[in-house]
ROZANU-406056 format. One record per residue: x, y, z of N, C-alpha, C, O in turn; residue in one letter. Coordinates in steps of 0.02 Angstrom, whole numbers, plus 50000, padded with zeros to 5 digits. Layout:
XYZXYZXYZXYZa ...
//
This chain:
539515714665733539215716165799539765716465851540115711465855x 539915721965895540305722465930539975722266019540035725766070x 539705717466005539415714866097539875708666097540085704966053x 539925708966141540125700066194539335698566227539055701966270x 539105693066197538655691466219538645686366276538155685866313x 539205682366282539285682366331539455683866424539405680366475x 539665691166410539645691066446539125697166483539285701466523x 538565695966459537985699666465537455693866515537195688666495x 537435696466571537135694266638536415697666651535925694766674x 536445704266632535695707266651535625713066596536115714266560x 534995716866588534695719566522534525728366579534415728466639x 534555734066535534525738166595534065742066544534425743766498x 533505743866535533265747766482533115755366490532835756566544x 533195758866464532975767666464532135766166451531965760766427x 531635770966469531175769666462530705774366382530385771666337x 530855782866396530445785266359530855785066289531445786766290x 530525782566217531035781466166531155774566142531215772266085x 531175770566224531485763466207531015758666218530845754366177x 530795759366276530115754166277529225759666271528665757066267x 529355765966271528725770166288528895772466217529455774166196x 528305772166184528225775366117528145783366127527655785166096x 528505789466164528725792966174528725799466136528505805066147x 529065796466086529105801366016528655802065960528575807065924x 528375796865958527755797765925527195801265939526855805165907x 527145798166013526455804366050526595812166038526195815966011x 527185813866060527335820666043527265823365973527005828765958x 527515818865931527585821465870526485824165848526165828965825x 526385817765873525545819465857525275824165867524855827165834x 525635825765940525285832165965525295837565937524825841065917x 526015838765934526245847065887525815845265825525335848765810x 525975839865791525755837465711524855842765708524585846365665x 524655840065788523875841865788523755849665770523345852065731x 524325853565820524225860665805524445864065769524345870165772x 524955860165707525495863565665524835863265608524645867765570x 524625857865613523895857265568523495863765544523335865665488x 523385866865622522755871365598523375879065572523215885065565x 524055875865564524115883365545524105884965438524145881065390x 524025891465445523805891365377524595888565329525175890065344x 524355884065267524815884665235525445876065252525905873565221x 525035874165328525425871965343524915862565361524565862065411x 524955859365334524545854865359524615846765332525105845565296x 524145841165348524305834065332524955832765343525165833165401x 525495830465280526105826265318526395831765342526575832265400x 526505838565276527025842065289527025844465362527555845765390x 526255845265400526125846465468526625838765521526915838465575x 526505834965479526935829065523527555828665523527915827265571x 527775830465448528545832265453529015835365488529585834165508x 528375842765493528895847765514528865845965591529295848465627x 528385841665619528235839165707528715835365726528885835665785x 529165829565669529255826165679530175827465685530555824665724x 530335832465637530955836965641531125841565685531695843665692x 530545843465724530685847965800530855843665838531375843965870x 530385838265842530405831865914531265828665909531665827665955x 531335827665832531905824765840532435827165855532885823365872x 532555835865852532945840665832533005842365881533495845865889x 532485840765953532585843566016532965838966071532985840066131x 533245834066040533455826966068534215828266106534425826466161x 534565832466046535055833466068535175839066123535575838166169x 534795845366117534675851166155534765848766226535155850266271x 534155843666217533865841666282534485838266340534615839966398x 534825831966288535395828366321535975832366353536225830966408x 536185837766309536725841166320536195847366419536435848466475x 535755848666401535425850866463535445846766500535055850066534x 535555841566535535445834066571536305836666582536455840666626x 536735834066545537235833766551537685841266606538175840766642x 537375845666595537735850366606537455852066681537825855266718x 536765849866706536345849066758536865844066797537045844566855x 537025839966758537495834766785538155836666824538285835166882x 538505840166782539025842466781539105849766859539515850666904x 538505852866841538435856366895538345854066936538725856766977x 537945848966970537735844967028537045849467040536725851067090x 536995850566982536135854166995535565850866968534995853266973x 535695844766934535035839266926534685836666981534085836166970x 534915834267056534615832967104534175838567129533625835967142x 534165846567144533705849767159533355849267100532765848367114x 533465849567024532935852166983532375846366977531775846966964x 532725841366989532075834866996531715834067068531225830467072x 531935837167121531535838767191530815844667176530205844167185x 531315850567147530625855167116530085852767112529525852867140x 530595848667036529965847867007529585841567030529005842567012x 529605838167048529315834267101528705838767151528135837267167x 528995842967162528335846567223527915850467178527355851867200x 528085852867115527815856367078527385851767054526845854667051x 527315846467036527265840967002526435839867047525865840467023x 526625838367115526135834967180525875842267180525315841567156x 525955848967194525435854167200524955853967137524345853467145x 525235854567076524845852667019524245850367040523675852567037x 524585843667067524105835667054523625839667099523075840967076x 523815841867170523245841367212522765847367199522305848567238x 522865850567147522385857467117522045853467071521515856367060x 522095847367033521845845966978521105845767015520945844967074x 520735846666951520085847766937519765839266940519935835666894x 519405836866982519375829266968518805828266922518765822466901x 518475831166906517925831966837518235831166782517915829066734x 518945832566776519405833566718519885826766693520115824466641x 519885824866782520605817066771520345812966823520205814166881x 520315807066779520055800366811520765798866858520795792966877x 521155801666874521775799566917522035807566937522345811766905x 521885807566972522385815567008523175814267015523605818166995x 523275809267042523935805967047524395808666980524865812666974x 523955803866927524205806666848523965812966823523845812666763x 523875817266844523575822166804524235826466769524025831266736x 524925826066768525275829466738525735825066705526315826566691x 525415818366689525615815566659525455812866586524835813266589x 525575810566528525695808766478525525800866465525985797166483x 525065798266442524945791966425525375792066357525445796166311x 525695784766375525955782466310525975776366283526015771466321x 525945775466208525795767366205526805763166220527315766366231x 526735756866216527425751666215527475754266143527045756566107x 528185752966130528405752466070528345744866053528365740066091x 528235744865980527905740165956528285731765963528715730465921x 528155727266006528425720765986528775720766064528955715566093x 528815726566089529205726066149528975722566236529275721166288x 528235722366209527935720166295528155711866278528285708066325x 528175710266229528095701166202528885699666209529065694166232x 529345704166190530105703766203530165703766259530395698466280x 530035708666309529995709366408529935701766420530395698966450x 529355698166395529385691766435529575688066420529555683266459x 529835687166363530395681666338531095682266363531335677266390x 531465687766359532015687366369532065689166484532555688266519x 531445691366504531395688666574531545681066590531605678666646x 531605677866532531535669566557532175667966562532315662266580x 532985674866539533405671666513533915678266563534495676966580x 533645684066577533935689366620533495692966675532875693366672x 534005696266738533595698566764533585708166740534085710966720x 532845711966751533005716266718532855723466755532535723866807x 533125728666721532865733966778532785740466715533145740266665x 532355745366724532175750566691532655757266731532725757366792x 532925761966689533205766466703533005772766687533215774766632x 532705776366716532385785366670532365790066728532285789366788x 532525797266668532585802866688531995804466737532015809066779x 531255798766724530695802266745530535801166826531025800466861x 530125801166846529825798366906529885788866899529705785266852x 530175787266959529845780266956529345777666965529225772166942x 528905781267003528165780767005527745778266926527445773566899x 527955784466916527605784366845527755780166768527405779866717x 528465776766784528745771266762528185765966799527635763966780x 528465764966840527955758866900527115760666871526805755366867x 526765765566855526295762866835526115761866745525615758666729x 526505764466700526775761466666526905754266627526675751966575x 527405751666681527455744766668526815741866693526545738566648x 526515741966744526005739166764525435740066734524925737366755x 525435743666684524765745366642524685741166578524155739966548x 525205739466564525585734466508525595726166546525645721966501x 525575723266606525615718766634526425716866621526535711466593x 526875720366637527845719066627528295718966699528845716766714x 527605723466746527975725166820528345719666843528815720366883x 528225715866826528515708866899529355709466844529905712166852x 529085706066798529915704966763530525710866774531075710666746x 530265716266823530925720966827531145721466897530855724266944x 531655718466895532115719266963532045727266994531855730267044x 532235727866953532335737966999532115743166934532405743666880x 531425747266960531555755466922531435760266965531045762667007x 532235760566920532635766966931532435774166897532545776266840x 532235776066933531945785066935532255790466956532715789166995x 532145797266940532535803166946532885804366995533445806866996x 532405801867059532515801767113532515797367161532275797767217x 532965790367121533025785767155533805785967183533905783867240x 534365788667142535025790867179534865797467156534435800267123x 535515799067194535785803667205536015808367141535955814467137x 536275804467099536385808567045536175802566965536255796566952x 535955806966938535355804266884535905802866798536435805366781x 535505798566768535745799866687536095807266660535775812566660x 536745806566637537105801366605537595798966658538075795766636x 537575799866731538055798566795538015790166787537525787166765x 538585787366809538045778766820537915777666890537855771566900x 537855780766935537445780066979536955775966962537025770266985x 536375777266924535875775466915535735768366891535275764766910x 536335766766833536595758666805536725754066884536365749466904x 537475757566925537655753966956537195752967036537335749167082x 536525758567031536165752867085535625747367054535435742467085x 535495748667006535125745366954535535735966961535405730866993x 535835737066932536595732966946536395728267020536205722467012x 536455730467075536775730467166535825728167152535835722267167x 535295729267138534655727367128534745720567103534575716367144x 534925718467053535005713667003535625709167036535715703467014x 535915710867071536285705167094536875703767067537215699267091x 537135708666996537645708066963538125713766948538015719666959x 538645711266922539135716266910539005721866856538855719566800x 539035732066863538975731966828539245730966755538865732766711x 539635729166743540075727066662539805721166648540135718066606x 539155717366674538885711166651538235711566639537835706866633x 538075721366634537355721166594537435724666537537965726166510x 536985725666523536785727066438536445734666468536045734266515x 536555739466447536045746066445535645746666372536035746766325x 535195746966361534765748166296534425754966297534025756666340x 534645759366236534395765166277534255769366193534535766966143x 533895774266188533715777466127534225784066107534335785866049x 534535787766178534885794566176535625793466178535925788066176x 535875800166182536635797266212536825796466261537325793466279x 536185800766306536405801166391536275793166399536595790666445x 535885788966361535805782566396536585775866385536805770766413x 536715779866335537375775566304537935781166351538405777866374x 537965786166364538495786266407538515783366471539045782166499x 537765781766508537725782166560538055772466558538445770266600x 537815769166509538085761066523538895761966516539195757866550x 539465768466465539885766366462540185767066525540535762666553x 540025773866554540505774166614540115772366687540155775366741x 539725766266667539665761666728540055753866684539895748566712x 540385753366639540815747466604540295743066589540465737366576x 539605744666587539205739566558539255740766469539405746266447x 539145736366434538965736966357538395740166340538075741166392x 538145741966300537745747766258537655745366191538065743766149x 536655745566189536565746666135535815749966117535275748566142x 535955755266061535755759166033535015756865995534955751965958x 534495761466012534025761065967533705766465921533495771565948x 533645765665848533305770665820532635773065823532455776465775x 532155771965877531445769765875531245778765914530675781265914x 531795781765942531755785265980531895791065974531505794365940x 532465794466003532535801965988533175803065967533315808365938x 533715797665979534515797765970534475795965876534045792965843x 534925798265861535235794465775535765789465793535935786865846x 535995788765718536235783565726537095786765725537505783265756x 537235790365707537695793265716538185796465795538755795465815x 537575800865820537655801665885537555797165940537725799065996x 537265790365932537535785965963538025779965944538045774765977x 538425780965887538805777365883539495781565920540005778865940x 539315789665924540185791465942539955792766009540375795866042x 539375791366043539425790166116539635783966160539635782966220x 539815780466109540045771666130539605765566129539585760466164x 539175768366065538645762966068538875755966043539125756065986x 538855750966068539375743066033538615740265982538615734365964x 538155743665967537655738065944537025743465917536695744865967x 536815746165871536415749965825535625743465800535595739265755x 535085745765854534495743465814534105748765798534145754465822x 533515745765734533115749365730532635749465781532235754065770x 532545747465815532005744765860532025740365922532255734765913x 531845741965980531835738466024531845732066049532125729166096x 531435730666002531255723265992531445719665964531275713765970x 532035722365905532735718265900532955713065942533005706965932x 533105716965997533545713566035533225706966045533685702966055x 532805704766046532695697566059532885695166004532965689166017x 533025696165938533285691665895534085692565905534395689665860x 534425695265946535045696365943535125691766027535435686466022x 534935693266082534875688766117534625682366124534915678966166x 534015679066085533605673066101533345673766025532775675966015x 533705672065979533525670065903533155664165908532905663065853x 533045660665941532595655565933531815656265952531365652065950x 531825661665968530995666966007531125671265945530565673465933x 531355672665920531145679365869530685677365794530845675865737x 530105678065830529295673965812529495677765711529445674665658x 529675683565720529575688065657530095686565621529985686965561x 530885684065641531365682065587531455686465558531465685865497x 531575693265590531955699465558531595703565582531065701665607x 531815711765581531615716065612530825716965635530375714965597x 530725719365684529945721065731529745726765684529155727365670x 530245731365658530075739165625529765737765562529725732165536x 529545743465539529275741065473529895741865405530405744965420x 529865739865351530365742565322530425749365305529935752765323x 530965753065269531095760165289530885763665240531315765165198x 530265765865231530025769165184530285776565164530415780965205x 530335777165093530535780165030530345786265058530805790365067x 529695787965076529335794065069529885798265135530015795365188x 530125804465121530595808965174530025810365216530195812265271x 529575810065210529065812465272529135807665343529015809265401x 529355802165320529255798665370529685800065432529495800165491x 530185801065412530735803765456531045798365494531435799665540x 530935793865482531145786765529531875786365482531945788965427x 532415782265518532765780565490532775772865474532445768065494x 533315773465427533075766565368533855761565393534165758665348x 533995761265434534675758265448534555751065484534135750865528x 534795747165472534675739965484535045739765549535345744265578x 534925731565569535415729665625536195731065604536285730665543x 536745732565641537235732565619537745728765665538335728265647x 
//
C-alpha cells in the first residue's frame, strides 16, 4: 500500500461511480433497449450495455480534460445550467413529482457506502467533489441521510475551473480547514486521481465505477479498491463490520464485466 496514512487529515470523495451507483443505472438502461433488439438480448443485452458504459469512461475524461485545457469548461457548465432550469421550467408537472429534478437521474449509494460516510465522519472531516451540479449532489446526500457529515460540495460551478484542475480539491480543502496534501481524494476516473495529484493530496482509486485499474494506476493512483467501502477497512479496521471486501467476490462468468482485482 502506498498511502501515508498518517498523514491523511480529511477524505474528499468524487461522487458519480464512487459513492452514486452511477454505472449501473446506465448500464440498465441501454441493457433495457439493447434488449428489444433482435438477436440481441438477456446478459448478452447486459454485456454489450455494460462495455459501452465502460468504454465511454475514457472518451468522456479526455473531453473534460481538453474543456479544461481550453478554459472552455466554465461556459459549457453555465449553458448547461440554463438549459438545464428552461427544461425544468417546461416540465410537464403530471409527469415529475419535482420540476426542480426533472432532468435529473435517480441513483441508488453504492453498496456499504452510506454506513462507511458515518463511521469514518467520526474520525475526518469530509467534502464531495463532482463534475455535476451541487444542488443535485446536496439533494442526493440528503436523500440518503449523509448531508451533515460533509464539510463542503463541491459542484461544477462552485469554482472557477472544474475536475481534473484542483481548484475544486483545494477549496474543498480551505472548507475543511486543512492543507491540501493532508486529504485523501477517492475517486472512480482519472480526472478524479489527477485532480488530488496536482492539488498534492494522495489518491485512491476505485473499481466500482467507470475508471480500470490500469488507467488509474498511471494517473497516480497510491491505493487500488474494489469498492468504496473499502476504505473503511483501510482507514478504521476496527469498524470494518464485514472483515474484507464490501464487493462481492469476482465472478467467473465474462458477462459480468466487473473487475476481479483485490485491495492492493
Amino acid at each position: 500500500m502506498a498511502l501515508d496514512l498518517s498523514r491523511i487529515r480529511a477524505l474528499c470523495f468524487d461522487v458519480d461511480g464512487t459513492i452514486a451507483d452511477t454505472d449501473d443505472h446506465l448500464v440498465a438502461q441501454l441493457a433495457a433497449v439493447l434488449d428489444a433488439v433482435p438477436l440481441v438480448s438477456g446478459r448478452r443485452a447486459e454485456r454489450l450495455a455494460r462495455q459501452a458504459v465502460m468504454g465511454a469512461e475514457s472518451p468522456v475524461n479526455a473531453a473534460y480534460s481538453m474543456l479544461d485545457r481550453l478554459g472552455l469548461d466554465v461556459p459549457l457548465n453555465h449553458l448547461r445550467s440554463r438549459l438545464r432550469t428552461a427544461k425544468a421550467r417546461g416540465a410537464d408537472p403530471a409527469r415529475t413529482r419535482n420540476v426542480e429534478a426533472a432532468d435529473e437521474v435517480p441513483h441508488d449509494m453504492m453498496a456499504g457506502v452510506q454506513e462507511m460516510i458515518a463511521e469514518l465522519a467520526q474520525l475526518y472531516p469530509m467534502s464531495t467533489i463532482s463534475t455535476g451540479t451541487a444542488p443535485r449532489v446536496e439533494r442526493f446526500l440528503e436523500h440518503f441521510g449523509v448531508r451533515e457529515h460533509f464539510s463542503a460540495v463541491v459542484g461544477s460551478q462552485t469554482t472557477r475551473r472544474m475536475k481534473p484542475h484542483p481548484d475544486p480539491l483545494l477549496f474543498a480543502a480551505d472548507a475543511m480547514g486543512v492543507d491540501p496534501a493532508a486529504c485523501l481524494m477517492i475517486g472512480d476516473t482519472t480526472v478524479d486521481i489527477r485532480t488530488g495529484v496536482s492539488a498534492g493530496a494522495q489518491t485512491v482509486g476505485v473499481l466500482c465505477g467507470f475508471g480500470t485499474e490500469d488507467e488509474l494506476l498511471r494517473a497516480g493512483a497510491g491505493l487500488i479498491l474494489r469498492t468504496t467501502s473499502d476504505l473503511l477497512a483501510v482507514l478504521r479496521p476496527s469498524k470494518d463490520d464485514l472483515g474484507k471486501t464490501a464487493s462481492p467476490e469476482p465472478d467467473s462468468d465474462e458477462n459480468t464485466g466487473r473487475p476481479g482485482n483485490a485491495v492492493k
